[in-house]
C-alpha positions in Angstrom: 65.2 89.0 107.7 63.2 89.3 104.4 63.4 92.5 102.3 59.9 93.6 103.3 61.3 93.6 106.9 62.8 97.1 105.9 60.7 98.2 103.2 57.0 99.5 103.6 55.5 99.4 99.7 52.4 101.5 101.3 54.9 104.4 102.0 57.8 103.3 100.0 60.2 103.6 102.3 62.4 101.9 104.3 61.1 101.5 107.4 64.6 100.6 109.4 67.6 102.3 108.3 70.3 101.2 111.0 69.0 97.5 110.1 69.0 97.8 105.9 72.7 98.8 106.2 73.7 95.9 108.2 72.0 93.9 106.1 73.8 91.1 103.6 74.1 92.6 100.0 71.8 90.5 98.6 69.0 91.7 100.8 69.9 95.0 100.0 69.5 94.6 96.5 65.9 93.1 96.8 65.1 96.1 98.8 66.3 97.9 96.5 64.8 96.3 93.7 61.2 97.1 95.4 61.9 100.4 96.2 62.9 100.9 92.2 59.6 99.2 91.2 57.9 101.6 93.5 59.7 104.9 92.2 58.3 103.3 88.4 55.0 103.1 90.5 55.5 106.8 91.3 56.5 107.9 88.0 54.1 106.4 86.2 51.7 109.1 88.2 53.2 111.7 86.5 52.6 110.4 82.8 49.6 112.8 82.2 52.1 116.3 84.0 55.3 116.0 82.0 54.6 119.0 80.4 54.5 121.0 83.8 58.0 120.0 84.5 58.9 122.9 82.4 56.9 125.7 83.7 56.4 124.3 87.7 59.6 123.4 89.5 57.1 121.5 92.5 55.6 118.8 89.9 59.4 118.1 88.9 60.7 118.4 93.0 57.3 116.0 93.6 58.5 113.6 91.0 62.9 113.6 91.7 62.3 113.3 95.1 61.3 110.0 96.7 63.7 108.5 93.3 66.6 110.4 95.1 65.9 108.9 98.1 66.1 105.3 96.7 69.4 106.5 94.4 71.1 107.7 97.0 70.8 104.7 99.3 71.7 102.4 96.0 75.1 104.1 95.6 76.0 104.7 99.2 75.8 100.7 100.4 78.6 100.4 97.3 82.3 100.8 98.1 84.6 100.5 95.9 87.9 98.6 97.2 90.7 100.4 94.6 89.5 103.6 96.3 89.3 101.9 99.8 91.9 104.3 101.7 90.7 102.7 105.2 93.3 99.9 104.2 95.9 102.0 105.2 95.1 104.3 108.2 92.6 105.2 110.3 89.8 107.9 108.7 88.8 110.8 111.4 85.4 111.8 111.1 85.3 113.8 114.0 83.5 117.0 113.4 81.0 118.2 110.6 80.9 119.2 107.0 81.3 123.3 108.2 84.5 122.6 110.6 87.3 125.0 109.5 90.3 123.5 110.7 91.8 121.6 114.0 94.9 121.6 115.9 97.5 119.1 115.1 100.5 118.0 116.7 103.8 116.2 115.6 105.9 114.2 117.9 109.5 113.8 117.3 109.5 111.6 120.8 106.9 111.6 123.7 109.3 112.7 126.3 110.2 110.2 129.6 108.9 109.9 132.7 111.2 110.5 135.7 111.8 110.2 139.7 110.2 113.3 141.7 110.4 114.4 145.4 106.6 114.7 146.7 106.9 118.6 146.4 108.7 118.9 143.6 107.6 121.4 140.9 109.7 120.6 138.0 107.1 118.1 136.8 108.3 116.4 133.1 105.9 117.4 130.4 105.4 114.6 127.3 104.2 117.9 125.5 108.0 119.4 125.7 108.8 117.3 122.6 105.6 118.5 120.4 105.2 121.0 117.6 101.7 122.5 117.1 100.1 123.4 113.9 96.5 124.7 112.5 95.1 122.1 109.8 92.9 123.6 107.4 89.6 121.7 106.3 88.6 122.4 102.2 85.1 122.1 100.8 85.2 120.2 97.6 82.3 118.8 95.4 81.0 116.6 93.0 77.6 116.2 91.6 75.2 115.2 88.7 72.1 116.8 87.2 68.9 115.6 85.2 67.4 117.5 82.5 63.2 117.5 81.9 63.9 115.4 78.9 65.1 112.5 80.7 62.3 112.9 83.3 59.6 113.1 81.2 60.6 109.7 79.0 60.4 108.5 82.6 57.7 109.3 83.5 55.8 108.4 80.1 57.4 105.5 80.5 56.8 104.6 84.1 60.2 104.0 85.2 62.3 105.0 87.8 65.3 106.9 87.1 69.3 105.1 86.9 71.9 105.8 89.7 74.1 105.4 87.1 75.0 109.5 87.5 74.8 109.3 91.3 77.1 105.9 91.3 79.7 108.2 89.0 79.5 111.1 91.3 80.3 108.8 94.4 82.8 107.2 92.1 84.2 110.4 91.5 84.4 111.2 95.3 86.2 108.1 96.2 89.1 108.8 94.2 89.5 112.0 95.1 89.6 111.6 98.4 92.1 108.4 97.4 94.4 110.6 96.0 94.5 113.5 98.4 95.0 110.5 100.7 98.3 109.1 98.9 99.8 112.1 97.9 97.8 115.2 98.8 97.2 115.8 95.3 93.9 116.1 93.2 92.9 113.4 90.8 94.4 116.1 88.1 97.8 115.8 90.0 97.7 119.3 91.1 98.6 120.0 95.0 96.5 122.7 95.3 96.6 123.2 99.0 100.3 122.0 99.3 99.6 118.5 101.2 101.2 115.7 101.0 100.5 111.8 101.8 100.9 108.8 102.5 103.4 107.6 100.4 105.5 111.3 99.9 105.1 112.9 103.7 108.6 114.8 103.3 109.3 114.3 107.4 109.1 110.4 107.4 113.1 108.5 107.4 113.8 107.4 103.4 116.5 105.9 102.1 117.6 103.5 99.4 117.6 100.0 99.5 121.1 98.4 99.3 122.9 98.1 96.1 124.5 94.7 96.0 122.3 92.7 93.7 123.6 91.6 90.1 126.0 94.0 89.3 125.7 96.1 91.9 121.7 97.2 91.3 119.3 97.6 93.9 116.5 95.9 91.9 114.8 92.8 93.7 114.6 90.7 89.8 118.9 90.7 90.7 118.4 89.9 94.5 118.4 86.0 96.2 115.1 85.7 98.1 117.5 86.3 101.1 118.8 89.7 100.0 115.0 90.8 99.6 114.2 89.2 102.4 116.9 91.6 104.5 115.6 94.5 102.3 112.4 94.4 103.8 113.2 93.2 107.7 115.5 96.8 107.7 112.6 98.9 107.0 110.4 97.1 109.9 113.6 97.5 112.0 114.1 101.1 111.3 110.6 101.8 112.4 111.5 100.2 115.9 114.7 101.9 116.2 113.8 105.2 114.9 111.0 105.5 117.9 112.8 104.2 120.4 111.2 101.1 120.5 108.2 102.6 121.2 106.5 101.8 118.1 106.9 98.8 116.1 105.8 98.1 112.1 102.8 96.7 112.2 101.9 97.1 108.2 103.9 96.5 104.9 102.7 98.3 101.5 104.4 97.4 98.4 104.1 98.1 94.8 101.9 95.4 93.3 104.6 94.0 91.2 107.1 93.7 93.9 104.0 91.9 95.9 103.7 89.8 93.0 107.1 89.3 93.0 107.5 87.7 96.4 104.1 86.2 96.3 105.1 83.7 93.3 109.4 83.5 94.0 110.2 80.5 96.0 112.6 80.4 98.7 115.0 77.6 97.8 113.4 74.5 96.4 110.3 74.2 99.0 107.0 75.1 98.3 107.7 78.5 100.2 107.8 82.1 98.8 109.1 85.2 99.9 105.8 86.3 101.2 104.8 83.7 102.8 108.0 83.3 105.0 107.8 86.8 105.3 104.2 86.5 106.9 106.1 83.7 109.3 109.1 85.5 109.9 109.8 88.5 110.5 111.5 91.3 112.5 108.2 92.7 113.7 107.6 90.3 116.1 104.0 89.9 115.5 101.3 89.8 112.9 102.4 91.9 109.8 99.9 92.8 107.5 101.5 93.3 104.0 99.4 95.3 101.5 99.8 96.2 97.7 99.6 99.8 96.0 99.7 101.0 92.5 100.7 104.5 93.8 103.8 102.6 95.1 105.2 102.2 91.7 107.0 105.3 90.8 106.7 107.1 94.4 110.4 106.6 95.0 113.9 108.4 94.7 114.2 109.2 90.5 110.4 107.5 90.1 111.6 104.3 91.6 109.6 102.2 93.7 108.7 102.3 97.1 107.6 99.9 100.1 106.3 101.6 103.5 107.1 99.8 106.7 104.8 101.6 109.8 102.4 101.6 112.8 99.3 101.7 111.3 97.8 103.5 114.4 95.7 106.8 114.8 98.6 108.1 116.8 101.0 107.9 114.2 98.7 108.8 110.9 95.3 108.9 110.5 92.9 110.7 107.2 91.2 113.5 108.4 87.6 113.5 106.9 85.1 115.7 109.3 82.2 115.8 106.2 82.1 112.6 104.2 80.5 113.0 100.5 77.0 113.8 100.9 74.3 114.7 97.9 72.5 118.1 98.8 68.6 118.2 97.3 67.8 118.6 94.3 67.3 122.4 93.0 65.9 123.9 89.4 69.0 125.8 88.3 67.6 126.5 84.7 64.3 125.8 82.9 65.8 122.6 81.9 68.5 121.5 84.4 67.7 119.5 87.9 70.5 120.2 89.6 71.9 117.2 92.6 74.9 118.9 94.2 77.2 116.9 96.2 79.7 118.0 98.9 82.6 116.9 101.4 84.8 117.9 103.7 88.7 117.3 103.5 91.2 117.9 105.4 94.0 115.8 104.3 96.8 112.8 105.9 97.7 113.7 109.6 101.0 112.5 110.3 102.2 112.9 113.8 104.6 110.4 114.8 107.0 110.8 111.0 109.8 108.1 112.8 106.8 105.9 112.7 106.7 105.8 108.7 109.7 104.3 107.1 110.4 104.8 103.0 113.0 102.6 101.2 113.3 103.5 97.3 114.7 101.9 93.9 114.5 98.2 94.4 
């Protein structure tokens, strides 16, 4: 499909939502491109009323509007894959951005099922081995603004207005959520609501790796290929074992330099490294996916690294995100000031199945 397929220049809008965002990028981008050319159109309109910007808010409303639309669209069809937290667990977005809270449980184990007589009535409960808690959901926000100035040269100038602001603001919303994700902490580093993540959930197993490199360190630069290798197949193990077999590691996250580490150290004198006879051999017993984290670095015992063998499955972890970033309209908040607010609704990394996450520190 052509870009006109989704875009109607009479009305300049886009005509098919649901098909624009399954459309390839570069369609998007010459949709977009006609719907920014339009917006000039639109501003252009307003050449001869910049002046009313400052004493009617409706000419400046009639003027941000339809260029919000377009901006919005523009800067939601872009992810950004540093800030991509669906890598590593499931996102929730069950529920809406006014949700207070949910019930959450934790399983140390999911109880067993047992023989019973017909008319029995001590029927086994898998709930018997489950705490209950309350999870709070927290507003947060981040949006942009645009002063008269800069919509008047617009509109003198008949242009449409940059997402750059809106692109930021997303920007902005991404790696917050990112980093409430892998620690529970804001991008500031402050755990204002006392969460923790992915990579510090103080219930899941940790431990150090073995000492018995060079001299007796732990680090993997003093370790055969067959020493790392081990280092890595205990974690996946302890998963299994922990859960009673019940859950097996499924995903690998290292610190990028101990993924670059295996990805260019040979095994022996083939062509072979450490990660790729890792991706062919290992303890899990079926496809491992091994991913990279910066976070990874200095998460560890003393600021050490850290590598995290689990099940990436809902059941075990999962983000909880009932309102996703949105941009609320546009409102006049001083004679000058357009203000664009943007909300979201967080509610932090569910862990319920901790045996399911394995840490190992300081290699």
């Amino acid at each position: 499909m052509t870009a006109l397929s989704f875009f109607d220049r009479a009305s300049g809008q886009i005509t098919d939502p649901g098909a624009f965002m399954l459309a390839d990028a570069a369609t998007k981008k010459q949709v977009i491109a006609l719907w920014a050319n339009d917006n000039a159109r639109h501003a252009a309109t307003f050449a001869d009323k910049v002046d009313s910007f400052l004493q009617d808010a409706q000419v400046g409303y009639a003027f941000l509007t339809p260029q919000l639309h377009r901006i919005e669209a523009e800067v939601y069809m872009t992810r950004y894959p540093s800030f991509d937290i669906t890598r590593f667990m499931t996102v929730d977005t069950s529920g809406d951005m006014w949700d207070v809270g949910t019930v959450v449980y934790s399983m140390d184990k999911v109880g067993q099922a047992e023989f019973m007589g017909g008319g029995a009535f001590d029927m086994p409960y898998a709930s018997t081995q489950m705490s209950q808690a309350t999870r709070n959901f927290h507003l947060a926000a981040i949006g942009y603004e645009w002063n008269t100035q800069e919509m008047q040269r617009a509109a003198k100038l008949g242009r449409s207005l940059s997402s750059d602001k809106a692109q930021g603001a997303v920007l902005a919303a991404d790696r917050f959520i990112y980093g409430i994700a892998m620690t529970g902490k804001t991008p500031r580093g402050e755990s204002e609501k006392g969460w923790t993540g992915f990579i510090n959930n103080a219930s899941a197993p940790s431990a150090q790796v073995a000492a018995d490199g060079t001299g007796s360190t732990r680090t993997w630069s003093t370790k055969t290929p067959d020493q790392i290798l081990r280092d890595i197949n205990e974690a996946l193990t302890a998963v299994e074992t922990g859960t009673g077999e019940t859950h097996i590691a499924n995903t690998l996250v290292l610190p990028t330099s101990s993924y670059n580490y295996i990805a260019t150290t040979r095994v022996g004198q083939g062509d072979g490294t450490i990660l790729s006879f890792l991706l062919a051999n290992n303890v899990a017993g079926e496809a491992l996916t091994i991913l990279k984290s910066r976070e990874l670095e200095t998460a560890g015992t003393s600021s050490t690294k850290r590598m995290i063998a689990y099940d990436n499955n809902p059941q075990v972890l999962k983000f909880m995100l009932p309102g996703a970033h949105q941009f609320l309209p546009a409102f006049q908040k001083s004679s000058l000031v357009y203000e664009v607010g943007g909300i979201m609704n967080v509610g932090g990394v569910d862990v319920r199945l901790p045996k399911a996450i394995v840490y190992r520190d300081s290699f």
